[in-house]
C-alpha positions in Angstrom: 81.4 80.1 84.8 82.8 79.7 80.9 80.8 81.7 78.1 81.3 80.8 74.9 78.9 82.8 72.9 80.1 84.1 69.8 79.3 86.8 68.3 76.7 85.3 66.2 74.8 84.4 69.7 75.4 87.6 70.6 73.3 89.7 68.2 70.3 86.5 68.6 70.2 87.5 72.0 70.2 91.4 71.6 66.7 90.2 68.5 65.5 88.7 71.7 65.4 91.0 74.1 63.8 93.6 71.9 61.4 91.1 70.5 60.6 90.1 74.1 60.2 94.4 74.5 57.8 94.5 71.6 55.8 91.7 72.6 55.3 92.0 76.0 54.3 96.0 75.6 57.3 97.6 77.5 56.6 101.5 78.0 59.6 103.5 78.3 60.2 105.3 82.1 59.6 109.0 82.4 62.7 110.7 83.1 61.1 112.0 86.5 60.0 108.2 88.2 61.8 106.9 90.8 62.8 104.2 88.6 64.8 105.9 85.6 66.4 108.1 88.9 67.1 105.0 90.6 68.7 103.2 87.2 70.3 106.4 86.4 72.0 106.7 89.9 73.2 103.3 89.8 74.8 103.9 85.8 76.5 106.9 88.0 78.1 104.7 90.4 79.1 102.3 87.8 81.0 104.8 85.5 81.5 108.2 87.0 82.8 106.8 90.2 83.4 103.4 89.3 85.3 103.0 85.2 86.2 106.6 85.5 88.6 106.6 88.2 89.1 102.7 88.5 87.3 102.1 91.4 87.2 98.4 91.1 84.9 98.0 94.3 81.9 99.9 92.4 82.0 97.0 90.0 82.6 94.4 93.3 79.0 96.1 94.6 76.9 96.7 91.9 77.5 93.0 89.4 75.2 90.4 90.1 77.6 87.8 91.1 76.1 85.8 87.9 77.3 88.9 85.8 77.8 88.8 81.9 79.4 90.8 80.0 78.9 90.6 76.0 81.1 92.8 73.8 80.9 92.8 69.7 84.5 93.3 69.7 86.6 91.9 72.4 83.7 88.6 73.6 82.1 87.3 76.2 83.4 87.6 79.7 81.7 86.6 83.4 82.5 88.9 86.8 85.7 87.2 87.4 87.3 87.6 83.8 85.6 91.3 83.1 87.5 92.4 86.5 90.9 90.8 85.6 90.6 92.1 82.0 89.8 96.2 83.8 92.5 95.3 86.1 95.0 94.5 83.4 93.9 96.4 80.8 92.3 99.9 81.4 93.5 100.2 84.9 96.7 99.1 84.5 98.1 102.4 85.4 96.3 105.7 86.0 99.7 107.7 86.0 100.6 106.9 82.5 97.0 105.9 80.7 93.4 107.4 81.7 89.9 106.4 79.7 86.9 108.1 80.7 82.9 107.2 79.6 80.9 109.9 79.3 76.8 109.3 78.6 75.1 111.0 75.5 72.7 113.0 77.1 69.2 112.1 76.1 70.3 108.7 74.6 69.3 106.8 77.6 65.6 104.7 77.3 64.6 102.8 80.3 62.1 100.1 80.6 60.7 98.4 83.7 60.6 94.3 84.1 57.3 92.8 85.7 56.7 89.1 86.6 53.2 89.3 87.5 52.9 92.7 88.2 55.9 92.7 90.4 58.5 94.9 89.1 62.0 92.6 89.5 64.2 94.6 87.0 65.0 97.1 84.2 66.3 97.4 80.9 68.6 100.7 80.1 69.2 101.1 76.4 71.7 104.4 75.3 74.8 105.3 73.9 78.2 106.3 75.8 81.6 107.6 74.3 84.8 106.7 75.3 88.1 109.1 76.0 91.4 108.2 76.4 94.5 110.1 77.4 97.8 108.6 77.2 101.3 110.3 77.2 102.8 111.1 74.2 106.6 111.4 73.2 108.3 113.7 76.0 104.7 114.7 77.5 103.9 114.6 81.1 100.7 113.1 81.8 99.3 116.2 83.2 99.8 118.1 80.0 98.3 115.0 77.5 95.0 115.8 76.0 91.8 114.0 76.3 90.8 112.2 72.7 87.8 110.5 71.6 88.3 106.9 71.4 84.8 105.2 70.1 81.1 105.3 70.5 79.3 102.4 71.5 75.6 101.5 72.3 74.9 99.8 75.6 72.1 97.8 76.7 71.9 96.4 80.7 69.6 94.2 82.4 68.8 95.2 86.0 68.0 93.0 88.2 66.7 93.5 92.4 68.4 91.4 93.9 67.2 91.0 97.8 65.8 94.4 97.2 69.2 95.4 96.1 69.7 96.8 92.5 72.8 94.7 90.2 73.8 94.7 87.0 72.9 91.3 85.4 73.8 91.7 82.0 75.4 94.2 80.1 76.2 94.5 76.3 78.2 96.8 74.1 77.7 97.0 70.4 78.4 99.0 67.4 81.3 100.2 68.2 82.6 103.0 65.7 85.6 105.1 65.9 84.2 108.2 64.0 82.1 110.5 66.8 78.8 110.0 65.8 77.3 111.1 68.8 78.8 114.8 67.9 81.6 117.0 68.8 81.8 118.3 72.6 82.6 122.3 72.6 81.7 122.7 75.5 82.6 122.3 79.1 79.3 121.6 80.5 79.7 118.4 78.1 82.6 117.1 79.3 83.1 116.7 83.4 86.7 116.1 83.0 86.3 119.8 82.2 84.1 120.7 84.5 86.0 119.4 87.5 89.4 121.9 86.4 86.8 125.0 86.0 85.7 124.0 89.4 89.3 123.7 90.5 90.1 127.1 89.0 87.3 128.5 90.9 88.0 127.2 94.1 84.4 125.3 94.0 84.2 122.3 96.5 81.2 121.0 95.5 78.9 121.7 92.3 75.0 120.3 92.0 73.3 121.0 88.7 69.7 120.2 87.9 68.1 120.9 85.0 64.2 120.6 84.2 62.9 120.2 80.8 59.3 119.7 79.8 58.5 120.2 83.4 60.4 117.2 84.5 63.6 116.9 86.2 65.3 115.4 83.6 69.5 115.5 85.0 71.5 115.5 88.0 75.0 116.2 88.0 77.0 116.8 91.1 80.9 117.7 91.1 83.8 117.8 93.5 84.6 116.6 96.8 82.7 116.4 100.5 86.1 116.4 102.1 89.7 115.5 100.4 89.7 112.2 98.6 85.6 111.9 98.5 83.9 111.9 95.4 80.3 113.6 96.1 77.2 111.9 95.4 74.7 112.8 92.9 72.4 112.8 95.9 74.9 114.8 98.3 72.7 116.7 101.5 73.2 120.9 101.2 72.2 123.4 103.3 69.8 125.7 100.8 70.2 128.6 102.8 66.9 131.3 101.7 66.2 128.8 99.5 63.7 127.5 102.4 61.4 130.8 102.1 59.8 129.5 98.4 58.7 126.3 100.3 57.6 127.8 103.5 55.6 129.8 100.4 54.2 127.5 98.7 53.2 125.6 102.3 50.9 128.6 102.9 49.8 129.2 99.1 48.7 125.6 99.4 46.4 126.5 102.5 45.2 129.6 100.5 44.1 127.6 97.6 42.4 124.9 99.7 40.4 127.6 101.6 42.2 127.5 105.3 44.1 130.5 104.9 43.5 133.9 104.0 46.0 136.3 101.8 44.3 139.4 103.0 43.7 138.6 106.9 45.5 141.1 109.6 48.2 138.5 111.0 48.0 139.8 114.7 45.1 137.9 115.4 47.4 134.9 115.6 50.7 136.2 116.4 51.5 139.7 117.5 55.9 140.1 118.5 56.5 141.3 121.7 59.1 144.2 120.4 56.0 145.4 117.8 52.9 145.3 120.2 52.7 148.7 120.9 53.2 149.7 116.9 50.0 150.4 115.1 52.3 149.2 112.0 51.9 145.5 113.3 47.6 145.6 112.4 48.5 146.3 108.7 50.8 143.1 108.3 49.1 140.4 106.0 50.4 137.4 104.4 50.5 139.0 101.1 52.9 141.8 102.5 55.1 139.6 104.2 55.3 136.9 101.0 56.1 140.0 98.5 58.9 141.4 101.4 56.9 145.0 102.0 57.0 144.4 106.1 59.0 146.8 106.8 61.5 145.1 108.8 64.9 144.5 108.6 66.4 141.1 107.4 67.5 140.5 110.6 66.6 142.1 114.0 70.1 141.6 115.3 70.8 144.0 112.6 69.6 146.6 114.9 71.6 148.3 117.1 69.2 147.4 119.9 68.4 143.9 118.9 65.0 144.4 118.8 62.6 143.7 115.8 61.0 147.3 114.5 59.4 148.6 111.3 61.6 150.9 108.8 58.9 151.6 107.1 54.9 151.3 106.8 54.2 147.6 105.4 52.8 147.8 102.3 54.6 151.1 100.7 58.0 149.4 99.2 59.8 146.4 99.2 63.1 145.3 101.5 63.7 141.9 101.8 63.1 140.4 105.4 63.7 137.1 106.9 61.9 138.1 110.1 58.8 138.2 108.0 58.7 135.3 107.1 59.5 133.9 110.7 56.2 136.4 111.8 54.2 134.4 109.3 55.5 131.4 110.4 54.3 132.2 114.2 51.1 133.2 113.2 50.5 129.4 111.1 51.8 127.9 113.7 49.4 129.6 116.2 46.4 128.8 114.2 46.9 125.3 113.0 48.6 124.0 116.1 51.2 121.9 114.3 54.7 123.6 113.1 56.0 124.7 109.8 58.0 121.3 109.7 55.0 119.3 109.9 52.9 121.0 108.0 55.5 120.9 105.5 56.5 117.1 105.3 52.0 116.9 105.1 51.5 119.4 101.8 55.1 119.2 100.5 57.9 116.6 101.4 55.2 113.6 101.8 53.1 114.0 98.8 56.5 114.7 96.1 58.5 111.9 98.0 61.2 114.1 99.3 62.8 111.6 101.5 66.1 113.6 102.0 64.3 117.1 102.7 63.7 118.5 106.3 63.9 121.5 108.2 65.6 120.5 111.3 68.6 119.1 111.9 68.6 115.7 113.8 69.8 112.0 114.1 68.2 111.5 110.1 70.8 113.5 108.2 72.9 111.5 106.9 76.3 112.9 107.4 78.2 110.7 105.2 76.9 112.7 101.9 76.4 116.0 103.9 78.1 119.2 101.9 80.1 121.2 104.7 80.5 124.8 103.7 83.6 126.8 103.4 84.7 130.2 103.1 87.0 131.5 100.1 90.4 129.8 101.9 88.9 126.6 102.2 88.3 126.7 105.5 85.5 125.3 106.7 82.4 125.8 109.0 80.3 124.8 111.5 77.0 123.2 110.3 73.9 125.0 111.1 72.0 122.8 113.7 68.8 123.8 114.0 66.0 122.7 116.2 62.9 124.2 115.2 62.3 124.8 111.6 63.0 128.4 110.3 60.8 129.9 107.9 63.8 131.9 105.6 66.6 129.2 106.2 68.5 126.6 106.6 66.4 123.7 104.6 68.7 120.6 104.5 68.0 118.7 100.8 69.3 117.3 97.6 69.2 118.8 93.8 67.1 116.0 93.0 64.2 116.6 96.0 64.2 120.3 95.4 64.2 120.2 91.7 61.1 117.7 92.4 59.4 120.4 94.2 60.3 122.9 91.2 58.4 120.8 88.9 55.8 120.8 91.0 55.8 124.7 91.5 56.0 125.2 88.2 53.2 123.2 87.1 50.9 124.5 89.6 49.9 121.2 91.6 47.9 121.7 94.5 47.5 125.9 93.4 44.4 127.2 92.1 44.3 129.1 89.0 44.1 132.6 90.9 46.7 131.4 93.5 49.2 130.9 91.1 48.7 134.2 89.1 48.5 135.7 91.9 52.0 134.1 93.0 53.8 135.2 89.8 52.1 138.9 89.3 54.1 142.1 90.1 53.2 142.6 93.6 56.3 145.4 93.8 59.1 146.2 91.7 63.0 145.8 93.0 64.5 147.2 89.9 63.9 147.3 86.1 62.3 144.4 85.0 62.3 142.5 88.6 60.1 141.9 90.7 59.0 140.1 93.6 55.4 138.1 93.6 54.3 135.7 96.4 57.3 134.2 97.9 59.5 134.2 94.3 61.7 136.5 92.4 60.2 137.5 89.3 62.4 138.5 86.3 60.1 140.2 83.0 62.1 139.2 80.1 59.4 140.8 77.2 56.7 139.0 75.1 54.9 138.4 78.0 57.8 136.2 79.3 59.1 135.8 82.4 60.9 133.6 84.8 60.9 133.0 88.6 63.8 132.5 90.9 65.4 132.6 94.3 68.6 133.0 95.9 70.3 132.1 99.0 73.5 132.8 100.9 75.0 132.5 103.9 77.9 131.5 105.2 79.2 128.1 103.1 76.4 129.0 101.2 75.8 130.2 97.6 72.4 128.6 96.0 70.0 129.5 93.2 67.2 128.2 90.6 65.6 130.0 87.6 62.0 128.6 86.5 60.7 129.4 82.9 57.1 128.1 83.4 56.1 129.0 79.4 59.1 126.7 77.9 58.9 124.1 81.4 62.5 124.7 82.0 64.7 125.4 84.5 68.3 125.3 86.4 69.2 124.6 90.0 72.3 125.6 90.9 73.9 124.8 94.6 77.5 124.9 95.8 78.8 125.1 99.3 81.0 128.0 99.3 81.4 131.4 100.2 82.0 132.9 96.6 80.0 130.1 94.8 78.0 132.6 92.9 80.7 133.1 90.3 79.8 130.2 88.8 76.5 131.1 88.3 76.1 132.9 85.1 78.4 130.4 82.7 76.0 127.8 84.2 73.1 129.6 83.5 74.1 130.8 80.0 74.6 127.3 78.8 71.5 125.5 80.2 69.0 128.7 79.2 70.2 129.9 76.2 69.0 133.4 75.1 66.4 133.3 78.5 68.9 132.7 80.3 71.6 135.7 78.8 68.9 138.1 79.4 68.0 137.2 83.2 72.1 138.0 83.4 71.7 141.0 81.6 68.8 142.1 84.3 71.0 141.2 87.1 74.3 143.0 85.7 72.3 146.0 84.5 
């Protein structure tokens, strides 16, 4: 195919399209549908894994064979001429010269295409810098800085294609040399910078998702499944305890629809065999066990005899417990004859669209973008297999289906009013200024502030998200290693500002 549009043509075309926006009444794509994630995922591919380490077959997959490329500076090109020019030009040698797009966040505007109500593509409008490192007289390549090269604005036309997403069209305009897009200072702007700090920290694998406005507005995921395998933005991890705020909001869910009861004695559903003789086991309620006051240990092969037993009366202080939350489980499952899995993928995983969420391990995780867990040396371990859903641990799912969730925890769907205060009040203290409520960490940070949060660990395992339901933000945090945690409070810091320095200064306190 020969172009020959100058660059005249060019700019009539770019009037057209955003005539044919205006007249046609395009509304722009919240940054939570499945459409801006879907675009966004497919930019992703196309740059971060794609121009950003020369992976020539991301452009092979993802251009419409009928590609067009239009750039205000260097022409028109097709497929075949836009590959031989990367070839020649910008990967000609990744030893001796290295450029690098990085998105402006918040630049990006997408648009859906319909043709009689039939959505058949989309139009992403933003702005991207460029960064170049080269080597300079008697540097090594390993010691050249990054520079800024140019800012450009980019608009591409989407196209499904046999159900299959490509890149129709794609043009880059207004190129300037100066940064107007600002000055990066810091390294949660620049990956390039995130991947060494990751490196120094012996991090595998990084996923970072950050909610604003109640919305999950960004997904970035860092490092490697295994040596030479770039990890997908949506990569499967094991959440570890991160599992006991769903199992939570599974039975808050019940409580708000009437079919389960906060206050009722749990042992006329389930009563354990090791407790049936305790008089402790009538006082258990699914309050007690969602604000940890059982009474049990975390684990009864804690014990010395292996057996679950009571430390303490329920209800007098708090010690976390994952056999409490297995109890409850029991007992739900008892009454409503289907288990925690299903009733989960009904109230939870169906509704939000969490197609990469379960609680058991089977033929449907995909292993090819699974997140294996190491310990501190790098070596790694076995994958958790489970069977039967557990109620504390082991949820298999991606930032972008649990930060779904989060939204949807923090903005109270399917909660009644007295549910949800009721789920973020001070049901018992676990040191100054935290607390736990109804299946979530509570952290009181003053003016009637506060956030909510969980943790989980085990081994390969270090996860963690912070909620600020006044503001609608929030930060989920997973990584796949032993010692992940001390990433945590840079990453936190950055994305919560002065919120976020004081839930650090709770926790280091």
């Amino acid at each position: 195919m020969k172009i020959n549009t100058s660059f005249f043509q060019l700019k009539t075309i770019l009037i057209g399209i955003l005539l044919f926006q205006f007249q046609i009444g395009l509304s722009q794509e919240e940054k939570n549908s499945e459409l801006y994630k879907t675009i966004m995922s497919r930019d992703s591919l196309l740059f971060n894994i794609g121009f950003n380490t020369c992976d020539i077959s991301q452009f092979e997959n993802l251009f419409s064979d009928n590609f067009e490329f239009y750039h205000d500076k260097d022409g028109p090109s097709d497929k075949a001429m836009f590959l031989v020019n990367l070839k020649k030009g910008l990967c000609r040698s990744t030893e001796t010269y290295k450029a690098r797009r990085y998105l402006v966040p918040n630049s990006t505007e997408i648009y859906p295409l319909y043709n009689k109500g039939v959505l058949y593509g989309a139009m992403q409008m933003g702005i991207h810098q460029f960064y170049e490192k080269s080597i300079g007289k008697n540097e090594s390549f390993a010691d050249a800085k990054e520079k800024f090269g140019s800012t450009a604005r980019f608009t591409h036309v989407w196209l499904l294609e046999n159900g299959i997403w490509k890149l129709r069209r794609s043009f880059s305009y207004d190129h300037q040399t100066v940064n107007t897009a600002g000055t990066k200072s810091d390294i949660f702007d620049n990956d390039q910078e995130i991947k060494k700090w990751l490196i120094q920290n012996n991090i595998p694998t990084l996923g970072i998702g950050v909610i604003n406005d109640g919305k999950l507005q960004e997904i970035k995921v860092f490092g490697e499944l295994k040596k030479g395998v770039a990890a997908p933005y949506n990569t499967i991890w094991n959440v570890a305890s991160l599992t006991k705020p769903v199992t939570a909001i599974v039975i808050l869910k019940l409580v708000s629809a009437g079919k389960w009861d906060l206050e009722e004695p749990l042992y006329k559903y389930w009563t354990d065999p090791d407790i049936a003789n305790d008089p402790n086991t009538k006082l258990l309620t699914t309050r007690i066990i969602l604000s940890h006051q059982t009474g049990f240990p975390n684990w009864r092969y804690m014990n010395e005899s292996g057996k679950l037993d009571f430390k303490f009366k329920p209800g007098t202080k708090y010690q976390y417990s994952g056999e409490g939350l297995e109890y409850l489980r029991k007992a739900l499952e008892k009454k409503f004859h289907k288990t925690l899995d299903q009733l989960a993928d009904e109230l939870i995983f169906q509704p939000l669209k969490m197609t990469d969420t379960q609680m058991i391990w089977n033929d449907k995780v995909d292993l090819s973008r699974y997140a294996i867990g190491y310990d501190n040396k790098g070596n790694a371990y076995e994958p958790t297999k489970n069977k039967t859903a557990n109620a504390a641990d082991d949820l298999l799912t991606t930032i972008k289906d649990y930060g779904t969730f989060l939204c949807s925890v923090m903005n109270s769907d399917g909660l009644s009013k007295k549910v949800f205060d009721d789920m973020t009040a001070h049901q018992v203290e676990t040191k100054k200024n935290k607390y736990f409520g109804l299946g979530f960490e509570i952290y009181d940070l003053g003016n009637n502030d506060y956030a909510l949060s969980h943790g989980g660990a085990d081994k390969g395992v270090q996860t963690i998200f912070l909620l600020l339901p006044k503001t609608k933000q929030g930060i989920v945090i997973f990584t796949n290693v032993d010692d992940g945690y001390k990433v945590y409070e840079k990453i936190v810091a950055h994305y919560l500002g002065e919120n976020g320095q004081k839930i650090i200064d709770i926790e280091t306190k």
